[in-house]
PQR file with spaces between the fields and no chain letter, atoms N, CA, C, O and H, PARSE charges and radii, in Angstrom:
ATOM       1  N    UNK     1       5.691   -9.674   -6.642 -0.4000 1.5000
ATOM       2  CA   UNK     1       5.050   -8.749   -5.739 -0.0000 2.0000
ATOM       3  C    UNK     1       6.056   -7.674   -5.342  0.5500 1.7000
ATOM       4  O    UNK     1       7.285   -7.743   -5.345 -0.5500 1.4000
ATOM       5  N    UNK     2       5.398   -6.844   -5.062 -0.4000 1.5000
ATOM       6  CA   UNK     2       6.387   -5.614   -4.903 -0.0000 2.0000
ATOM       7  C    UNK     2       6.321   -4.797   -3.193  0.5500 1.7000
ATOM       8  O    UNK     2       5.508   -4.160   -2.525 -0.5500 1.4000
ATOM       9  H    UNK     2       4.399   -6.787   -5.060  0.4000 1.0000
ATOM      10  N    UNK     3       8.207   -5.484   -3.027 -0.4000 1.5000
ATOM      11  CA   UNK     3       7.837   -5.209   -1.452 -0.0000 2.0000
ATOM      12  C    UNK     3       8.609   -3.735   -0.948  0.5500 1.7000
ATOM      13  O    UNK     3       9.647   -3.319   -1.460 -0.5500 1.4000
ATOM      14  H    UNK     3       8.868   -6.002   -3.569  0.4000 1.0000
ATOM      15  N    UNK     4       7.883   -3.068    0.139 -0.4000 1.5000
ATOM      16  CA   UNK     4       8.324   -1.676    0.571 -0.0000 2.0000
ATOM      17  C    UNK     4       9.276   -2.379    1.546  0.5500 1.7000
ATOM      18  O    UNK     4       9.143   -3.422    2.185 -0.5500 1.4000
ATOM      19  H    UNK     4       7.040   -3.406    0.555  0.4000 1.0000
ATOM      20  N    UNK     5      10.339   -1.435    1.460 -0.4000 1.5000
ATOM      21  CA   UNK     5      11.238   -1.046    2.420 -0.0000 2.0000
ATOM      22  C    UNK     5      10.615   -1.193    4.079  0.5500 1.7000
ATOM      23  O    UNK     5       9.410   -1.442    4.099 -0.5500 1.4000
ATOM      24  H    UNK     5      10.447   -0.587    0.941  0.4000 1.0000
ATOM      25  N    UNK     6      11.072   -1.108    5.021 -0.4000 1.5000
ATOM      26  CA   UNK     6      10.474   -1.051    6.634 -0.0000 2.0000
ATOM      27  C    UNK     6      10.303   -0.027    6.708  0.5500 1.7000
ATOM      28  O    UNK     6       9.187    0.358    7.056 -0.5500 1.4000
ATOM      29  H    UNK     6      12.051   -0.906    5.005  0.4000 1.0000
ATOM      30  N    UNK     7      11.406    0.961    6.393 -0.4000 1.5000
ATOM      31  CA   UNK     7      11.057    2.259    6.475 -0.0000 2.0000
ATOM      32  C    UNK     7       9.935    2.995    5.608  0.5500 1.7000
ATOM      33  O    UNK     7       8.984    3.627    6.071 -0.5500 1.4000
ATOM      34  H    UNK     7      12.313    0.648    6.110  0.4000 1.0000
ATOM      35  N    UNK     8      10.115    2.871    4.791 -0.4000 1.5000
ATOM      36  CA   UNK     8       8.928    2.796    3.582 -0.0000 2.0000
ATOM      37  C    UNK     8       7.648    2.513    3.974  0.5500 1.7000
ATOM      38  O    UNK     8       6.769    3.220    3.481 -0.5500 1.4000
ATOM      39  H    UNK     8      10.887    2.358    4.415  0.4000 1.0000
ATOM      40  N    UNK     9       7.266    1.488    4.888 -0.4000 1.5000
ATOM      41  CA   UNK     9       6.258    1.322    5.915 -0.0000 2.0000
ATOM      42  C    UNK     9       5.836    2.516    6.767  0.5500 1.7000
ATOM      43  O    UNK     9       5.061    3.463    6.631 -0.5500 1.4000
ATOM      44  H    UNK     9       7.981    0.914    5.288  0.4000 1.0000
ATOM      45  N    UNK    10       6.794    2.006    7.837 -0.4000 1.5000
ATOM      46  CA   UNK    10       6.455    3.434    9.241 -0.0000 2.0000
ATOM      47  C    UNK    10       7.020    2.131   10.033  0.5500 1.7000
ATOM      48  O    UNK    10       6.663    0.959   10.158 -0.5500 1.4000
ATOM      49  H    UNK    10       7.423    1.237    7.948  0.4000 1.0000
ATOM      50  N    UNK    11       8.278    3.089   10.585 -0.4000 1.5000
ATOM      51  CA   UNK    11       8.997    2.036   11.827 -0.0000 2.0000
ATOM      52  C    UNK    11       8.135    1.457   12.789  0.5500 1.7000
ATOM      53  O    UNK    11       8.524    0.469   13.413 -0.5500 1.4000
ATOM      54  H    UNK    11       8.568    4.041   10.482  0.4000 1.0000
ATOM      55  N    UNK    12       6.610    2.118   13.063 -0.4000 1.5000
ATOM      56  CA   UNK    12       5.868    0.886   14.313 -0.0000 2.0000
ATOM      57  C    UNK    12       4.862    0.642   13.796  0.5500 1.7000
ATOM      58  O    UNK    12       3.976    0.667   14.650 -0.5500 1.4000
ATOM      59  H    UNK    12       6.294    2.920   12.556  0.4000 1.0000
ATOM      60  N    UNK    13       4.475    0.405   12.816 -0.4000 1.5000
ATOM      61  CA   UNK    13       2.857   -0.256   12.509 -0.0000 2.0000
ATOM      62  C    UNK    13       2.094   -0.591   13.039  0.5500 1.7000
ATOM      63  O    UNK    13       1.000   -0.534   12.476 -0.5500 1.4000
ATOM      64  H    UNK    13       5.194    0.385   12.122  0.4000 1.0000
ATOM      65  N    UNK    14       2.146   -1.204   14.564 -0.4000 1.5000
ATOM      66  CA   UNK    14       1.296   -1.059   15.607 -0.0000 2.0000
ATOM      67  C    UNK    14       0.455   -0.308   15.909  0.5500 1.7000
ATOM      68  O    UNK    14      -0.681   -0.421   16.370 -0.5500 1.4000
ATOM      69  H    UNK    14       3.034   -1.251   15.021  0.4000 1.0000
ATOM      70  N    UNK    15       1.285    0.745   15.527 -0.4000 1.5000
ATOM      71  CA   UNK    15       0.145    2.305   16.291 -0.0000 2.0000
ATOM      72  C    UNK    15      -1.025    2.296   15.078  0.5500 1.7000
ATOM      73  O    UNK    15      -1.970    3.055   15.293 -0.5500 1.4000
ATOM      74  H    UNK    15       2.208    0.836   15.153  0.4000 1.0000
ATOM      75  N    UNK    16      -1.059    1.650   14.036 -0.4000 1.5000
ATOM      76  CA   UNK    16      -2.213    1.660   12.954 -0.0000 2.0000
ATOM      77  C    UNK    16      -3.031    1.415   12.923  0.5500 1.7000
ATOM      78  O    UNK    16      -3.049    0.325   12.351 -0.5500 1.4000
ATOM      79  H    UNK    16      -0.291    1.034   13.862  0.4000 1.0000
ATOM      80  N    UNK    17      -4.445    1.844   13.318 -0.4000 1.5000
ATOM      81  CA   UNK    17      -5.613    1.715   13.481 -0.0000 2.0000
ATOM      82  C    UNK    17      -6.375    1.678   12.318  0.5500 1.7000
ATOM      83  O    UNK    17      -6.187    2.698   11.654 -0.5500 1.4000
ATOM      84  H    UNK    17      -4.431    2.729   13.783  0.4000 1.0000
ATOM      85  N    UNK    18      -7.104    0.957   11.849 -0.4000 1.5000
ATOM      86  CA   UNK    18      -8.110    0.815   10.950 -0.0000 2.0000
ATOM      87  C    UNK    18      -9.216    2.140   11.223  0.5500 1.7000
ATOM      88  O    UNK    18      -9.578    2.303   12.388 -0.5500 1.4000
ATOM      89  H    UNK    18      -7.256    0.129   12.388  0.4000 1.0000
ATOM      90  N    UNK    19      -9.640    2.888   10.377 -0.4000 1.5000
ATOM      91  CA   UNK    19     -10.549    4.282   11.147 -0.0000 2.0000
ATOM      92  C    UNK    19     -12.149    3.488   10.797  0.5500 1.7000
ATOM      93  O    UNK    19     -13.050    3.769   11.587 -0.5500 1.4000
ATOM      94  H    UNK    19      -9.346    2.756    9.430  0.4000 1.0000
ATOM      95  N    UNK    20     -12.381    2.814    9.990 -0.4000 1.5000
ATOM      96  CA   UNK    20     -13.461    2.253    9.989 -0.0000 2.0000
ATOM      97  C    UNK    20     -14.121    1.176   10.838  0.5500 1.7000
ATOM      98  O    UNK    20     -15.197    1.176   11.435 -0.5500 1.4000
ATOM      99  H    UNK    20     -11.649    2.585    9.349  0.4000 1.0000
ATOM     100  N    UNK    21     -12.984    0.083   10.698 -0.4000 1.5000
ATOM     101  CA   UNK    21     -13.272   -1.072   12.021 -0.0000 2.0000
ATOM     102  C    UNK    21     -12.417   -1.013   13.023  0.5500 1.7000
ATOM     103  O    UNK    21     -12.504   -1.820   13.949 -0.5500 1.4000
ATOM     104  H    UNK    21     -12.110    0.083   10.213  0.4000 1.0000
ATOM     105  N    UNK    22     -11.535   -0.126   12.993 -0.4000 1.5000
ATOM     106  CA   UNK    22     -11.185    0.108   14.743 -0.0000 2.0000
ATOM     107  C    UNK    22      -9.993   -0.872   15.000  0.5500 1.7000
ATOM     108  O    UNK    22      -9.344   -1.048   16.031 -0.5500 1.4000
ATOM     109  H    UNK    22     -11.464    0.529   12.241  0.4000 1.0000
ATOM     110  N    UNK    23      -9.928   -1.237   14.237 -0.4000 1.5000
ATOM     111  CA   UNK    23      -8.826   -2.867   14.455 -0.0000 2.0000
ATOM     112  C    UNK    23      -7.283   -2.617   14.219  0.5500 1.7000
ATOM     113  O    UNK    23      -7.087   -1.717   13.402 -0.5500 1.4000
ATOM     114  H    UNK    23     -10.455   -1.095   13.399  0.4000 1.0000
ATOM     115  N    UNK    24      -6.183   -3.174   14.717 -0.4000 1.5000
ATOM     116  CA   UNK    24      -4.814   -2.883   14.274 -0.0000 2.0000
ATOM     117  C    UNK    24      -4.828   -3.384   12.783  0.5500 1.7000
ATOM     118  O    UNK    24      -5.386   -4.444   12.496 -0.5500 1.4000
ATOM     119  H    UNK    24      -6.342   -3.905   15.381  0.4000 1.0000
ATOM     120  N    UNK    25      -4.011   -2.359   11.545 -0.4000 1.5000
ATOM     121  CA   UNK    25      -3.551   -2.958   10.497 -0.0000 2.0000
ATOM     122  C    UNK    25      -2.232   -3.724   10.822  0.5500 1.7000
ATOM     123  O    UNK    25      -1.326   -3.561   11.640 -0.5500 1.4000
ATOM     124  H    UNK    25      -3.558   -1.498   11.778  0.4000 1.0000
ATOM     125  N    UNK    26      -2.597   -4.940    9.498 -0.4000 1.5000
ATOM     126  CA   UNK    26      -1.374   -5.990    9.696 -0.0000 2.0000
ATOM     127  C    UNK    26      -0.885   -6.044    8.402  0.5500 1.7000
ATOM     128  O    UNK    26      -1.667   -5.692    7.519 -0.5500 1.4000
ATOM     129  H    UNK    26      -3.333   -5.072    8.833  0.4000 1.0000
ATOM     130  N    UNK    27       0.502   -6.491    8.001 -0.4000 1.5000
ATOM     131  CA   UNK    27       1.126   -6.306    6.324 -0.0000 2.0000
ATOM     132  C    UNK    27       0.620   -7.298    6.094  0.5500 1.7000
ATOM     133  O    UNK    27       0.309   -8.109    6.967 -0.5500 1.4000
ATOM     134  H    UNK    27       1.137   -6.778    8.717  0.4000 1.0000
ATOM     135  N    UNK    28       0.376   -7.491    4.550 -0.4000 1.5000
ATOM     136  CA   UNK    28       0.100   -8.282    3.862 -0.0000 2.0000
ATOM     137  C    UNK    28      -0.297   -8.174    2.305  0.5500 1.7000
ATOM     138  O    UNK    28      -0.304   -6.983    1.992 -0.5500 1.4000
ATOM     139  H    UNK    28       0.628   -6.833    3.841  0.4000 1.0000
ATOM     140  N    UNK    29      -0.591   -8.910    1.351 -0.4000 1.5000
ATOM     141  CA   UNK    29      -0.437   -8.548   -0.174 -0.0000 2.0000
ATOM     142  C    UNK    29      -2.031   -7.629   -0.512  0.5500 1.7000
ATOM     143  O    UNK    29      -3.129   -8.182   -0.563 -0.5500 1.4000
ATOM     144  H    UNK    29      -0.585   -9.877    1.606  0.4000 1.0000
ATOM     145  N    UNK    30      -1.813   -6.309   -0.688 -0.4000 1.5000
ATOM     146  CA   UNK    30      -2.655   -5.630   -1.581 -0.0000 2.0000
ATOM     147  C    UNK    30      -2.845   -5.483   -2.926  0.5500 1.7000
ATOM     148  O    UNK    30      -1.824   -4.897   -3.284 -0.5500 1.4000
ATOM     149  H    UNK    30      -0.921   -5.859   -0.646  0.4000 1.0000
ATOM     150  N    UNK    31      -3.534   -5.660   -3.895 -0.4000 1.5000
ATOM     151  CA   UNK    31      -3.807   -5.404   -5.054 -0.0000 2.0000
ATOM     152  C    UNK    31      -3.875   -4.359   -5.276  0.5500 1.7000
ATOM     153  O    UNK    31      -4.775   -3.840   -4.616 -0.5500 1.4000
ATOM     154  H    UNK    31      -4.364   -6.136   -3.604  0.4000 1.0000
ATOM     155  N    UNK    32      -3.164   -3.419   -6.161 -0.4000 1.5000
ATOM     156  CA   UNK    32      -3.314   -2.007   -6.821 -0.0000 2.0000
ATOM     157  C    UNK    32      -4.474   -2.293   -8.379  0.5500 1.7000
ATOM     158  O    UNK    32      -4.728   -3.310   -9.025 -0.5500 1.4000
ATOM     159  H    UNK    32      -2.433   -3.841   -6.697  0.4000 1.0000
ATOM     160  N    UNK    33      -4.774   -1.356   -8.458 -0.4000 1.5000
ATOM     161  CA   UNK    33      -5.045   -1.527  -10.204 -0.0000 2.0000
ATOM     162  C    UNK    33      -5.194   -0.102  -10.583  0.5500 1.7000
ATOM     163  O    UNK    33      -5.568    0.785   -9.816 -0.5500 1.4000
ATOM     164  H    UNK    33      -4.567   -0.530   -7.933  0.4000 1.0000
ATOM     165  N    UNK    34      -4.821    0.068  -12.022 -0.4000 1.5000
ATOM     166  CA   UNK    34      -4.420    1.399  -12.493 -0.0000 2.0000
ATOM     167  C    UNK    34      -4.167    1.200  -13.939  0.5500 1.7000
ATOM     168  O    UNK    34      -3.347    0.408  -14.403 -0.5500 1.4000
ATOM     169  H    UNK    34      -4.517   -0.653  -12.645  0.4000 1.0000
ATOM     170  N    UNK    35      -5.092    2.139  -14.737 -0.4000 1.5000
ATOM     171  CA   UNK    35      -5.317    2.050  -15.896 -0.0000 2.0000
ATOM     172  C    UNK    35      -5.497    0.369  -16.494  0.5500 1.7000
ATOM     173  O    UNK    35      -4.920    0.120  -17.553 -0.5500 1.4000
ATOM     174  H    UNK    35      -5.758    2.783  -14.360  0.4000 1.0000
ATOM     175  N    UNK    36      -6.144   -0.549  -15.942 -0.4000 1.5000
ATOM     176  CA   UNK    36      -6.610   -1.535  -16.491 -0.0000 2.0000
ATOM     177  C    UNK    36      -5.404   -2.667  -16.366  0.5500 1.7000
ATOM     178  O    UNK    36      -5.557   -3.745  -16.941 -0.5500 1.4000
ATOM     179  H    UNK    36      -6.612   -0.347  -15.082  0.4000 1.0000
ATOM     180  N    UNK    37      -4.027   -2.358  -15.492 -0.4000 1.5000
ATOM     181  CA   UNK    37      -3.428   -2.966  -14.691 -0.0000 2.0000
ATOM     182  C    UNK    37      -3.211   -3.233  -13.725  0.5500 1.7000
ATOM     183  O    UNK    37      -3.075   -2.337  -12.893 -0.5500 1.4000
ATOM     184  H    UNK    37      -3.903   -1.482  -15.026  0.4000 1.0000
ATOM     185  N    UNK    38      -3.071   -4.589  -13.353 -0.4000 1.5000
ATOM     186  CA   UNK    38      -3.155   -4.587  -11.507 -0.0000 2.0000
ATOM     187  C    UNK    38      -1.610   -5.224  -11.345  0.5500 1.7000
ATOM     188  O    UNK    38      -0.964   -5.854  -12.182 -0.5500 1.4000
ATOM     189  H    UNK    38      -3.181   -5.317  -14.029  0.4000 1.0000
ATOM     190  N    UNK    39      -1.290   -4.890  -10.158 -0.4000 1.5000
ATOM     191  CA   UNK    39      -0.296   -5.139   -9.490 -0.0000 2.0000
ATOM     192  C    UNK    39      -0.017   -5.742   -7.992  0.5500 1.7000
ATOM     193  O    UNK    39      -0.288   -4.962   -7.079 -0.5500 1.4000
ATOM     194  H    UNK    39      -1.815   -4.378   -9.478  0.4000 1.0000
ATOM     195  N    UNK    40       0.529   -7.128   -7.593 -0.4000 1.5000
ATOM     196  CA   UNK    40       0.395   -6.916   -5.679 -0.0000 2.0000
ATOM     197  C    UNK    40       1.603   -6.295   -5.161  0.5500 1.7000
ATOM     198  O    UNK    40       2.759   -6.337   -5.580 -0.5500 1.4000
ATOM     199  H    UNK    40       0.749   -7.761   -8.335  0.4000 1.0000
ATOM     200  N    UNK    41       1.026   -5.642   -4.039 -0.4000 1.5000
ATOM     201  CA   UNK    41       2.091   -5.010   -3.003 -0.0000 2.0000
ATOM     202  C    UNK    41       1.814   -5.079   -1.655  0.5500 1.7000
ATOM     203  O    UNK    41       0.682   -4.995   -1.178 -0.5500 1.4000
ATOM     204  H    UNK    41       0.086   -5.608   -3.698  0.4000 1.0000
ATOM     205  N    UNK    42       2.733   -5.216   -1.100 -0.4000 1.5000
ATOM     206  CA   UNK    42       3.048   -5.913    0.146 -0.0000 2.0000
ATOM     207  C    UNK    42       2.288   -4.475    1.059  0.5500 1.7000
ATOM     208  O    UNK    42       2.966   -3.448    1.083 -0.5500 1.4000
ATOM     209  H    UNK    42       3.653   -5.285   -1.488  0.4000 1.0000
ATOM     210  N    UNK    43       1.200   -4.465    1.621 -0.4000 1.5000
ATOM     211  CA   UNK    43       1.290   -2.823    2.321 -0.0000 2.0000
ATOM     212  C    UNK    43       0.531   -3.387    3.788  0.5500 1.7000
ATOM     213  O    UNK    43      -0.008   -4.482    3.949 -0.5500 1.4000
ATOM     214  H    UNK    43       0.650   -5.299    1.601  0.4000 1.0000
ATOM     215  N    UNK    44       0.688   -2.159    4.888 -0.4000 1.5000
ATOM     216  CA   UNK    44      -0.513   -2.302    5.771 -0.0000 2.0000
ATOM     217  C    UNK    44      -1.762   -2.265    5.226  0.5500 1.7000
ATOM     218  O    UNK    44      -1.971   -1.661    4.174 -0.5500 1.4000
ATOM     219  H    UNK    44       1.125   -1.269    4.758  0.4000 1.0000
ATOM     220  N    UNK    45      -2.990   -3.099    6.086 -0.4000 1.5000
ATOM     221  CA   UNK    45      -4.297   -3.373    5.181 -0.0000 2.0000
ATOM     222  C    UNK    45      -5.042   -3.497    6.545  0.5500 1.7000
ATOM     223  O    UNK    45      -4.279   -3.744    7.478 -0.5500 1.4000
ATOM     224  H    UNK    45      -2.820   -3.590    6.941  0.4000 1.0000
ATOM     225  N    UNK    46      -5.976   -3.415    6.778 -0.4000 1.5000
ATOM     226  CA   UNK    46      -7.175   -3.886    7.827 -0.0000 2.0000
ATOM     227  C    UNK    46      -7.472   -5.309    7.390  0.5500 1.7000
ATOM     228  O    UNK    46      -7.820   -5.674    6.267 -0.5500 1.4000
ATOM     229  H    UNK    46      -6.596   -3.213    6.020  0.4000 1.0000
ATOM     230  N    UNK    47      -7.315   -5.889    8.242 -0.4000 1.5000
ATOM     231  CA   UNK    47      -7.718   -7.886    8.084 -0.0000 2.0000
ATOM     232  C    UNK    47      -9.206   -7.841    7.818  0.5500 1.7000
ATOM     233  O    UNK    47      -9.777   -8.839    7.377 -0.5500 1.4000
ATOM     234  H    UNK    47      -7.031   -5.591    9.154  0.4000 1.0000
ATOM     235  N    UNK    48      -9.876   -6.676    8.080 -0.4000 1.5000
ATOM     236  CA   UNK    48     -11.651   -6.898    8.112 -0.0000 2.0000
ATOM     237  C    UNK    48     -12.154   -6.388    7.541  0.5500 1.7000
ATOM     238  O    UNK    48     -13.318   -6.485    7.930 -0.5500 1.4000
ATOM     239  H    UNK    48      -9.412   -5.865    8.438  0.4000 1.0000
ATOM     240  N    UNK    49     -12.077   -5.536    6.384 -0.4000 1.5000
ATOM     241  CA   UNK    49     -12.469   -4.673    6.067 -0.0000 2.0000
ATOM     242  C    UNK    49     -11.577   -4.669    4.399  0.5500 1.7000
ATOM     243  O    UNK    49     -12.266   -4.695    3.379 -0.5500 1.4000
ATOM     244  H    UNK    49     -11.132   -5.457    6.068  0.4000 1.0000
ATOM     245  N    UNK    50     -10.262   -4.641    4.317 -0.4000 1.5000
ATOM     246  CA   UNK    50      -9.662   -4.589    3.497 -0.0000 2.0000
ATOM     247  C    UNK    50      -8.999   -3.043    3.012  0.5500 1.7000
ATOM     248  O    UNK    50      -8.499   -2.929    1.893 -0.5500 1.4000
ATOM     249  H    UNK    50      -9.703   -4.620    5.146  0.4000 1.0000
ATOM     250  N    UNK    51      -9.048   -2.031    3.855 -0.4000 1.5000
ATOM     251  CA   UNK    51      -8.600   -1.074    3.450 -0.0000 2.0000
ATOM     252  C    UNK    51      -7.092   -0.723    3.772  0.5500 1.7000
ATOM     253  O    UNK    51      -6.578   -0.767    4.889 -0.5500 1.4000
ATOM     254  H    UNK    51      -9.454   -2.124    4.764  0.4000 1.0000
ATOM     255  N    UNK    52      -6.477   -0.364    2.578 -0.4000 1.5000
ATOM     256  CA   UNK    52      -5.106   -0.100    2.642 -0.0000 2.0000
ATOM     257  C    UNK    52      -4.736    1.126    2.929  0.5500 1.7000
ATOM     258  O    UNK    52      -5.346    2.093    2.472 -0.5500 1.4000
ATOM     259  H    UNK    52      -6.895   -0.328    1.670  0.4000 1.0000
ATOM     260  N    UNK    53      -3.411    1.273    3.933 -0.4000 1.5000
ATOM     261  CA   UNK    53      -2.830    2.286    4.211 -0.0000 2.0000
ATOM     262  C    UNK    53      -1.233    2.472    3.003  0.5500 1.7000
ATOM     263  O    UNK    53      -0.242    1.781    2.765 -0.5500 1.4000
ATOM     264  H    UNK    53      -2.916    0.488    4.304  0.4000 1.0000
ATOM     265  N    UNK    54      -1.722    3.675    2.576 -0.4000 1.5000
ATOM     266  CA   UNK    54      -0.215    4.468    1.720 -0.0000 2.0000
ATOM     267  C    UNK    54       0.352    4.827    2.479  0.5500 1.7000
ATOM     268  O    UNK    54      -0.211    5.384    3.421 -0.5500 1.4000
ATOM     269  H    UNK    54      -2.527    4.236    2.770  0.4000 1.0000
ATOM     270  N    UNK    55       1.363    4.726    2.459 -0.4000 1.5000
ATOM     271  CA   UNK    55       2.616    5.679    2.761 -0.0000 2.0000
ATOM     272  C    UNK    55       2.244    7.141    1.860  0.5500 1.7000
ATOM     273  O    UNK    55       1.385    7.454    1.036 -0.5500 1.4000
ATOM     274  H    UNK    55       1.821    4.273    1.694  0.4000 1.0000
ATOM     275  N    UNK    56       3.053    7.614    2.320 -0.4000 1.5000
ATOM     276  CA   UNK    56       3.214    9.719    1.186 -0.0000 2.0000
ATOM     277  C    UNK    56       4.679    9.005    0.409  0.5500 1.7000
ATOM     278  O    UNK    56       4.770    9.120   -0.813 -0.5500 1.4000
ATOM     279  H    UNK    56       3.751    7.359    2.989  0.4000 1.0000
ATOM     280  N    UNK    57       5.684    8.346    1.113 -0.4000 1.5000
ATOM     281  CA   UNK    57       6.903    7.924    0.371 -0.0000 2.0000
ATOM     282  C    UNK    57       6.731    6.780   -0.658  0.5500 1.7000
ATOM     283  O    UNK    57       7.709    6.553   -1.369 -0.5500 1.4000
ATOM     284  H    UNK    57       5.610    8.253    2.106  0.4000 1.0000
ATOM     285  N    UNK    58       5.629    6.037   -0.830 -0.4000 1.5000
ATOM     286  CA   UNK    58       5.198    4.804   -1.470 -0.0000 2.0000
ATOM     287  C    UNK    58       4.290    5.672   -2.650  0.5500 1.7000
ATOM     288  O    UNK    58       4.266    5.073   -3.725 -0.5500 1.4000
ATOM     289  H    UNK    58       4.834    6.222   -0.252  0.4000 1.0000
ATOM     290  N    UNK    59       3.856    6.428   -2.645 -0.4000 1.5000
ATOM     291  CA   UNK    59       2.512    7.363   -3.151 -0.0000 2.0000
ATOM     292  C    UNK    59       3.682    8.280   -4.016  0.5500 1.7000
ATOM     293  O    UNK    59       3.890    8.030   -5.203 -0.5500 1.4000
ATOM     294  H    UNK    59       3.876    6.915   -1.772  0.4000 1.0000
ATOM     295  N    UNK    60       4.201    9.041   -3.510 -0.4000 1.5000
ATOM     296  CA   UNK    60       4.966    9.722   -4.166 -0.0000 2.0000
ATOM     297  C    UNK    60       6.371    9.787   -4.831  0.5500 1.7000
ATOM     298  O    UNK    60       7.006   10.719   -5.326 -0.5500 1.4000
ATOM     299  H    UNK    60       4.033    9.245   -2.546  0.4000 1.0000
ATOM     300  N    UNK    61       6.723    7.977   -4.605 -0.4000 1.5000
ATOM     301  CA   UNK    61       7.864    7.358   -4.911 -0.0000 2.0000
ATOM     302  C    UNK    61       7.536    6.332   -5.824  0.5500 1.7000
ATOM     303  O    UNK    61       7.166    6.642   -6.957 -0.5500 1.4000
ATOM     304  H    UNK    61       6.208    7.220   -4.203  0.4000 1.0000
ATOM     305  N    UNK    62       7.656    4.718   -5.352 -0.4000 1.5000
ATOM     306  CA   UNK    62       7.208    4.218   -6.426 -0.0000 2.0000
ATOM     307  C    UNK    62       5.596    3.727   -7.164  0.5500 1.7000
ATOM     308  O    UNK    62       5.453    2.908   -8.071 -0.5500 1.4000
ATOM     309  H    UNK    62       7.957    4.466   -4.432  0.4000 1.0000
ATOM     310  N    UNK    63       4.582    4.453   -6.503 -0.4000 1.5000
ATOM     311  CA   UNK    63       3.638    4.322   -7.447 -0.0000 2.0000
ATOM     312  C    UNK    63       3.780    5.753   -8.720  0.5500 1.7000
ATOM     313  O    UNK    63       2.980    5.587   -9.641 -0.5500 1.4000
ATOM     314  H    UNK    63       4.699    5.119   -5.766  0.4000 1.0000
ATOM     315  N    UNK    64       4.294    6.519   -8.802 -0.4000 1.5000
ATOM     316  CA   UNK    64       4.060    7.846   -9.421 -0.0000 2.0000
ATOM     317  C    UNK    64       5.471    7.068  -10.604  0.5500 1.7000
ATOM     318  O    UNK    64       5.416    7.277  -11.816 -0.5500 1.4000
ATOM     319  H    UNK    64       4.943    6.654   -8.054  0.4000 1.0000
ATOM     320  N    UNK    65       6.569    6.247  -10.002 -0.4000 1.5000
ATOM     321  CA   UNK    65       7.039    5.324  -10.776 -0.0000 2.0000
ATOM     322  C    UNK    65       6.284    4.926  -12.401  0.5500 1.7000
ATOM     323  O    UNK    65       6.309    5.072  -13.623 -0.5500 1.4000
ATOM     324  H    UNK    65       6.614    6.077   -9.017  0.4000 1.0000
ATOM     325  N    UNK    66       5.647    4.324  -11.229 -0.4000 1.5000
ATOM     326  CA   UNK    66       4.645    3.066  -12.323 -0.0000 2.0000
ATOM     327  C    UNK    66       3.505    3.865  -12.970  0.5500 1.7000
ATOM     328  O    UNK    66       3.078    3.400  -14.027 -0.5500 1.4000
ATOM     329  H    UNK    66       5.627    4.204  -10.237  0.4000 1.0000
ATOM     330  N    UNK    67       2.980    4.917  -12.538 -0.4000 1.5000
ATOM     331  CA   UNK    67       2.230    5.380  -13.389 -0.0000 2.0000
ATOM     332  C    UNK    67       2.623    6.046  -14.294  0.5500 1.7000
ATOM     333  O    UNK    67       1.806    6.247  -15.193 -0.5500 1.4000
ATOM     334  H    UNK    67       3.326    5.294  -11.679  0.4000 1.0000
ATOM     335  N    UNK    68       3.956    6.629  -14.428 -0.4000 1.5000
ATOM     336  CA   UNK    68       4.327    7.307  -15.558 -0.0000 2.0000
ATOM     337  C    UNK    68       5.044    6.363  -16.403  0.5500 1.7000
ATOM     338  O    UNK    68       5.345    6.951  -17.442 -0.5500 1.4000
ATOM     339  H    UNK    68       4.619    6.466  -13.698  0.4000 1.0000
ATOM     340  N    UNK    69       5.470    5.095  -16.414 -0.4000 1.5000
ATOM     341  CA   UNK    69       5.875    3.841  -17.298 -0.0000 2.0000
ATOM     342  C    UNK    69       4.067    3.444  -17.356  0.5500 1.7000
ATOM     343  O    UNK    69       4.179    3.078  -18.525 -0.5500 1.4000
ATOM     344  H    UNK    69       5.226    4.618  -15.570  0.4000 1.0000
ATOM     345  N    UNK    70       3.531    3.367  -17.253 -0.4000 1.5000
ATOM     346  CA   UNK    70       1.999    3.234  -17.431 -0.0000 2.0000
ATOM     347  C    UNK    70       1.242    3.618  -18.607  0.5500 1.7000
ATOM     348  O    UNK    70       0.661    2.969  -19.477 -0.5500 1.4000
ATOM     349  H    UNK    70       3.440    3.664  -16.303  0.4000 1.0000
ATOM     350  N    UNK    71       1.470    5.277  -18.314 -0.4000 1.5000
ATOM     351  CA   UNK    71       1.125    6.148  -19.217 -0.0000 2.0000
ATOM     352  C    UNK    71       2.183    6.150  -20.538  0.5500 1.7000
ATOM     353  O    UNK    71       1.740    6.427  -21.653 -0.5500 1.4000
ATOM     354  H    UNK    71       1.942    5.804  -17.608  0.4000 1.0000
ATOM     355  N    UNK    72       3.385    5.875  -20.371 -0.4000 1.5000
ATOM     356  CA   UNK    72       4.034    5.665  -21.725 -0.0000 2.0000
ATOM     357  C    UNK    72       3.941    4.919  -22.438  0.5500 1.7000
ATOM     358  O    UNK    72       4.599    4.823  -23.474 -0.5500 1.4000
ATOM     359  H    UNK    72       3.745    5.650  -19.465  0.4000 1.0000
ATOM     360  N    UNK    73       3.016    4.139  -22.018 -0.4000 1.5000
ATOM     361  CA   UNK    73       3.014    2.814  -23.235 -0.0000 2.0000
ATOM     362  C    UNK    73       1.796    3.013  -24.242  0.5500 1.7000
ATOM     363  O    UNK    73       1.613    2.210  -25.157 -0.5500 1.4000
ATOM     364  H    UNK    73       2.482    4.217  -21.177  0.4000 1.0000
């Protein structure tokens, strides 16, 4: 599984509101999938709902990683 940095997170995760169910996000293992591969990663997620929060530094760091070793194969 592939884990982010704290910072890589957001130093208070607390303040993370779910915009759909209203609820604090809590870390825990998300499933990516991309081009017919899946991957887990450790991210904020809504416990109720299941929606994951990106980072812009996770998004534009190491998933853009993996999609271009993705696309090379």
């Amino acid at each position: 599984m592939v884990k982010m940095k704290d910072e890589e997170k957001l130093s208070n995760g607390k303040d993370l509101i779910c915009a759909k169910c209203t609820v604090p996000l809590k870390v825990g293992p998300v499933t990516f999938a991309y081009v017919g591969t899946t991957f887990p990663v450790s991210l904020f997620h809504c416990p109720e709902c299941g929606l994951a929060y990106v980072p812009g530094a996770l998004a534009r760091g190491s998933m853009l990683d993996v999609q271009m070793a993705l696309e090379d194969k």
